[in-house]
N, CA, C and O atoms as a GROMACS GRO file, in nm:
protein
  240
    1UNK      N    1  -3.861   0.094  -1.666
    1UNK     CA    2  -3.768  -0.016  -1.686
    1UNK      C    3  -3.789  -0.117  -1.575
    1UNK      O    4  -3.790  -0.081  -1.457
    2UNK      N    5  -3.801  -0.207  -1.600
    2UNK     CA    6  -3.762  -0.340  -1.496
    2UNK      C    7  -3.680  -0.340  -1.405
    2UNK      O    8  -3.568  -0.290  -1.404
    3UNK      N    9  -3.733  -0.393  -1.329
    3UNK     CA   10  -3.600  -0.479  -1.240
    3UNK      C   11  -3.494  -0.574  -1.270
    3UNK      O   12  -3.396  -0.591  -1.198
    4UNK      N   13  -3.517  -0.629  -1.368
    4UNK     CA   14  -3.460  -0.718  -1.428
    4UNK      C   15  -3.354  -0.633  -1.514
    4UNK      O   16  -3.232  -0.620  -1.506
    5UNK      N   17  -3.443  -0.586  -1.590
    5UNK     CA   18  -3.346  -0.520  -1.711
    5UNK      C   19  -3.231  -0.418  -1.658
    5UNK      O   20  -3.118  -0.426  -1.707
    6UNK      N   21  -3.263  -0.310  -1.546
    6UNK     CA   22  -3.188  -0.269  -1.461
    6UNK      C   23  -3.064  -0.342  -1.390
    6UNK      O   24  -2.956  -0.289  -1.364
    7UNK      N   25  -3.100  -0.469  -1.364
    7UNK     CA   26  -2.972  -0.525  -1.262
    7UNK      C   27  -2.880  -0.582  -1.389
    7UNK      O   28  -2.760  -0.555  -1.404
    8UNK      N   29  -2.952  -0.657  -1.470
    8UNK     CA   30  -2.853  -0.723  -1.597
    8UNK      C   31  -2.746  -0.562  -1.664
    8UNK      O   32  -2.624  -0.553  -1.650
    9UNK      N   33  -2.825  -0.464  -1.727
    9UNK     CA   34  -2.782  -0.368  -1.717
    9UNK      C   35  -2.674  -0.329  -1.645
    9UNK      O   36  -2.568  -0.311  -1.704
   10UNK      N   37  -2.687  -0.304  -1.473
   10UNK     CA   38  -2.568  -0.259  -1.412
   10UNK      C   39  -2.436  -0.377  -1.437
   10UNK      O   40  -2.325  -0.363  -1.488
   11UNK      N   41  -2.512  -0.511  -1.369
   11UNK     CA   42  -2.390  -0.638  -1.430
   11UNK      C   43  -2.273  -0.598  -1.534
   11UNK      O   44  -2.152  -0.581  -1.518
   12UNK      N   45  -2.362  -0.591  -1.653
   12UNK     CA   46  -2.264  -0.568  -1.779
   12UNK      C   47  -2.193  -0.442  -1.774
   12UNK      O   48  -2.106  -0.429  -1.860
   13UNK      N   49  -2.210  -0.355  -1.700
   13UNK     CA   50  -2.163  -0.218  -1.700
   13UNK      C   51  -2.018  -0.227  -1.683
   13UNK      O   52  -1.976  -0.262  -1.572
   14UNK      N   53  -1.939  -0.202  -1.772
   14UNK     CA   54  -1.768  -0.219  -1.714
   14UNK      C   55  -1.684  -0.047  -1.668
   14UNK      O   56  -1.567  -0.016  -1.645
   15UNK      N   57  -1.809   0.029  -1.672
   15UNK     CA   58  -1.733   0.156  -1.620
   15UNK      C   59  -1.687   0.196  -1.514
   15UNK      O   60  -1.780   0.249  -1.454
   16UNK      N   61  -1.586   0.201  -1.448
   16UNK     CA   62  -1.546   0.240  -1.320
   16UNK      C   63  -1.478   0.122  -1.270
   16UNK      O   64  -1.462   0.119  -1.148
   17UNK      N   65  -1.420  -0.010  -1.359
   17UNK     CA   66  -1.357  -0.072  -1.308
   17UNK      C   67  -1.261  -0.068  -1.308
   17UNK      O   68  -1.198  -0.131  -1.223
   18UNK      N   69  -1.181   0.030  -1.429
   18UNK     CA   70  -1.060   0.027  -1.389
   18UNK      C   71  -1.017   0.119  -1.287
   18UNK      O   72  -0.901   0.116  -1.247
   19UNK      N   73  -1.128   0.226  -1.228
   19UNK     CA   74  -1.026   0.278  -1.119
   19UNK      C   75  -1.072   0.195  -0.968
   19UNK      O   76  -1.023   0.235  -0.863
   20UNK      N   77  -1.157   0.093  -0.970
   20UNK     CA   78  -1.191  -0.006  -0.867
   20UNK      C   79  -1.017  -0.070  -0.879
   20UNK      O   80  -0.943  -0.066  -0.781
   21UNK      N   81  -0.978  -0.120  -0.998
   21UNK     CA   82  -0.862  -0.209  -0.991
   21UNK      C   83  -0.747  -0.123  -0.975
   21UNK      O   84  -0.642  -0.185  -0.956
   22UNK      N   85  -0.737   0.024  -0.978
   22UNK     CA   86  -0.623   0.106  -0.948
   22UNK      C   87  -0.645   0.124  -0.783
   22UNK      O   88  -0.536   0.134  -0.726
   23UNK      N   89  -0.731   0.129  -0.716
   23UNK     CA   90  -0.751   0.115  -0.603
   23UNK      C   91  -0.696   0.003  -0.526
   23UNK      O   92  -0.645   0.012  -0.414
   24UNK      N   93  -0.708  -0.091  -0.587
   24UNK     CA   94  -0.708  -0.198  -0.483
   24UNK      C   95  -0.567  -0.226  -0.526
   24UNK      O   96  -0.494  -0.264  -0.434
   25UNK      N   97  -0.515  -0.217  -0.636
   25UNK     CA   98  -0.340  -0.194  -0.647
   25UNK      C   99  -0.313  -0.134  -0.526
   25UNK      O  100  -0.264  -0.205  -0.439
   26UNK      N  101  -0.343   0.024  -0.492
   26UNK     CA  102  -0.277   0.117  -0.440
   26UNK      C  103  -0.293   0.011  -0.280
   26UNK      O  104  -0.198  -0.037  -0.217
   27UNK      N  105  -0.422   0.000  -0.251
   27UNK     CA  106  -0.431  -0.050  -0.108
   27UNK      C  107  -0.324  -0.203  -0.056
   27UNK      O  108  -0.288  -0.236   0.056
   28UNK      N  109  -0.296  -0.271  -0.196
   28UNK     CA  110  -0.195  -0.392  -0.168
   28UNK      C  111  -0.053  -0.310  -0.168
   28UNK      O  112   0.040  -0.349  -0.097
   29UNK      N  113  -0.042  -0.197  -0.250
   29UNK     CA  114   0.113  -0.126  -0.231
   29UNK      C  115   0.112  -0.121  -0.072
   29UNK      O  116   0.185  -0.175   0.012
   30UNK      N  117   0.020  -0.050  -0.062
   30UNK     CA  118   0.006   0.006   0.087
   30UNK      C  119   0.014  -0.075   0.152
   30UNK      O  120   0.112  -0.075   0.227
   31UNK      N  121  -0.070  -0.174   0.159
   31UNK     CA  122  -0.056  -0.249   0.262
   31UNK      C  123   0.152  -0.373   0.297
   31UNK      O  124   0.211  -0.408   0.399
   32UNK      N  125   0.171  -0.386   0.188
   32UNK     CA  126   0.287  -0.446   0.152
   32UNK      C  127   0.366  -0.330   0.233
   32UNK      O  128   0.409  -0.365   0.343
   33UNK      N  129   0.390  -0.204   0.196
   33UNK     CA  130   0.484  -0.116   0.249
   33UNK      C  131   0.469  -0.111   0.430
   33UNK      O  132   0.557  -0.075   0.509
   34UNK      N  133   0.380  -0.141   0.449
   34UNK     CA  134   0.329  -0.147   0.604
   34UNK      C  135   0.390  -0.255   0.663
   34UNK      O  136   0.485  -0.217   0.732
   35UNK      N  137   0.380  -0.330   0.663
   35UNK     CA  138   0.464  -0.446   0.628
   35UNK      C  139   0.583  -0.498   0.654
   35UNK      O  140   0.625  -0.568   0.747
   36UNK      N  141   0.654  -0.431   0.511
   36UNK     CA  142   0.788  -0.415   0.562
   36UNK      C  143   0.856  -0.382   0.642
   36UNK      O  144   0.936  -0.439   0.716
   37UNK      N  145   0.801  -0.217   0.617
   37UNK     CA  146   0.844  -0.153   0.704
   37UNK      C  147   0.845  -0.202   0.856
   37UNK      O  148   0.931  -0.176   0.940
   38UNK      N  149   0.708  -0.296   0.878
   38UNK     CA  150   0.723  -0.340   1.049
   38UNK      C  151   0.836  -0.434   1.076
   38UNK      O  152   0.884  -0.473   1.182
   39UNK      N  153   0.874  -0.467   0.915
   39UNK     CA  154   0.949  -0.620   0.933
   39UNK      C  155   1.114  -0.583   0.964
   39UNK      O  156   1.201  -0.636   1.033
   40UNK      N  157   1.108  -0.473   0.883
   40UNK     CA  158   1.270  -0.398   0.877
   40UNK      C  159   1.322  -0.324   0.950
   40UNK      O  160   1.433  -0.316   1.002
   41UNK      N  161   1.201  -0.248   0.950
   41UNK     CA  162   1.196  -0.054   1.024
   41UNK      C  163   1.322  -0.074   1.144
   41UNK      O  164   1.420   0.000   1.149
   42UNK      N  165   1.291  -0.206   1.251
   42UNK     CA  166   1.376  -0.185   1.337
   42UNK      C  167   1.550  -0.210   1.319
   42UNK      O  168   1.653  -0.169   1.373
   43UNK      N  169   1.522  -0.280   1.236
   43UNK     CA  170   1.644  -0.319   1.180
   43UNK      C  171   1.776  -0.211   1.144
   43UNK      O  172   1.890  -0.205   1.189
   44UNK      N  173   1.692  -0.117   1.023
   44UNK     CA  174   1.717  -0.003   0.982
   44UNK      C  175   1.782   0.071   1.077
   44UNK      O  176   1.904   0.086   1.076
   45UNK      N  177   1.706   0.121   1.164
   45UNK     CA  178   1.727   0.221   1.277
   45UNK      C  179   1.848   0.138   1.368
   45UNK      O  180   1.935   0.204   1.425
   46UNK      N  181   1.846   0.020   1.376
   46UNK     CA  182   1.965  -0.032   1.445
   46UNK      C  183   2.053   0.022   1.356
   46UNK      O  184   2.129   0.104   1.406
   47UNK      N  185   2.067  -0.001   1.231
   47UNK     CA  186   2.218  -0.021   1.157
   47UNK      C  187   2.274   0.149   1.165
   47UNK      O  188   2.384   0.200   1.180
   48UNK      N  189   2.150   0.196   1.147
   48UNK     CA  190   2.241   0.408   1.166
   48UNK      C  191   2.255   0.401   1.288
   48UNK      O  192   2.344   0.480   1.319
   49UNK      N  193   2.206   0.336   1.395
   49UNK     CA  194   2.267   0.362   1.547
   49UNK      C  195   2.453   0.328   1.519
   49UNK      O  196   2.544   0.396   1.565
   50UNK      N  197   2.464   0.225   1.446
   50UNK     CA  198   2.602   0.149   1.478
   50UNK      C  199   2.691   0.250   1.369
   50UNK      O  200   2.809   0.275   1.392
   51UNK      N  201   2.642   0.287   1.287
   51UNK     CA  202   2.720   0.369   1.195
   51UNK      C  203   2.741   0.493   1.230
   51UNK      O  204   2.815   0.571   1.169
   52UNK      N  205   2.656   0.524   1.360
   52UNK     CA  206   2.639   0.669   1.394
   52UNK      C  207   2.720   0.652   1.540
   52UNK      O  208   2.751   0.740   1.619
   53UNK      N  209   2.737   0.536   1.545
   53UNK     CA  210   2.862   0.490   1.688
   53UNK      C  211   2.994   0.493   1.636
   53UNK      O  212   3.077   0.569   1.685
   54UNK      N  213   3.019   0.421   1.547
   54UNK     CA  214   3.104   0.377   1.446
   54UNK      C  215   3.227   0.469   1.428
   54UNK      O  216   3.348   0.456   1.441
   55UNK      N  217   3.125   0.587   1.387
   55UNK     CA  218   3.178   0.723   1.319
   55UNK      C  219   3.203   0.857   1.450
   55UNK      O  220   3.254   0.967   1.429
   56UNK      N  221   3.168   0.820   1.539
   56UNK     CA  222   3.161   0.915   1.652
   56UNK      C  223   3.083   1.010   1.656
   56UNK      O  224   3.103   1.097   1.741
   57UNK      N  225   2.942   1.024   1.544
   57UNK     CA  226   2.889   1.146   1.530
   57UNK      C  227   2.790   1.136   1.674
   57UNK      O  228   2.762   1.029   1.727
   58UNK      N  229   2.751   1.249   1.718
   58UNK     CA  230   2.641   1.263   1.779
   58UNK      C  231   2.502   1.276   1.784
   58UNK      O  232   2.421   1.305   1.872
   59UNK      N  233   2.495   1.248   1.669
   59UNK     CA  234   2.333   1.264   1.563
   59UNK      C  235   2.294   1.434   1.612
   59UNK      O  236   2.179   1.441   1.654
   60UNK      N  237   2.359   1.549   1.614
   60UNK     CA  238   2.306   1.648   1.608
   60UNK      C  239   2.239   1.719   1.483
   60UNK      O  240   2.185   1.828   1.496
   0.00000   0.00000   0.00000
């Protein structure tokens, strides 16, 4: 077979793209949750400090 006919060949090939495009979903979830979490995380952890003052517990 050619070189030619080989590369046109792979080109047209559509197998394995959809788990290329389930991938790169998962890596934008991921990356988005990373994210947040840096954006919030501290936030979060403030608000159970004050609820955990609030309430008198001792976080045991």
């Amino acid at each position: 077979m050619k070189a030619t006919g080989l590369m046109q060949r792979f080109w047209r090939d559509e197998r394995g793209a959809t788990a290329i495009e389930y991938g790169l979903i998962a890596v934008f979830v991921s990356v988005v949750s990373v994210a947040a979490w840096q954006a919030i995380g501290g936030n979060v952890f403030g608000w159970f400090d004050g609820v955990q003052f609030a309430t008198g517990a001792d976080g045991s």
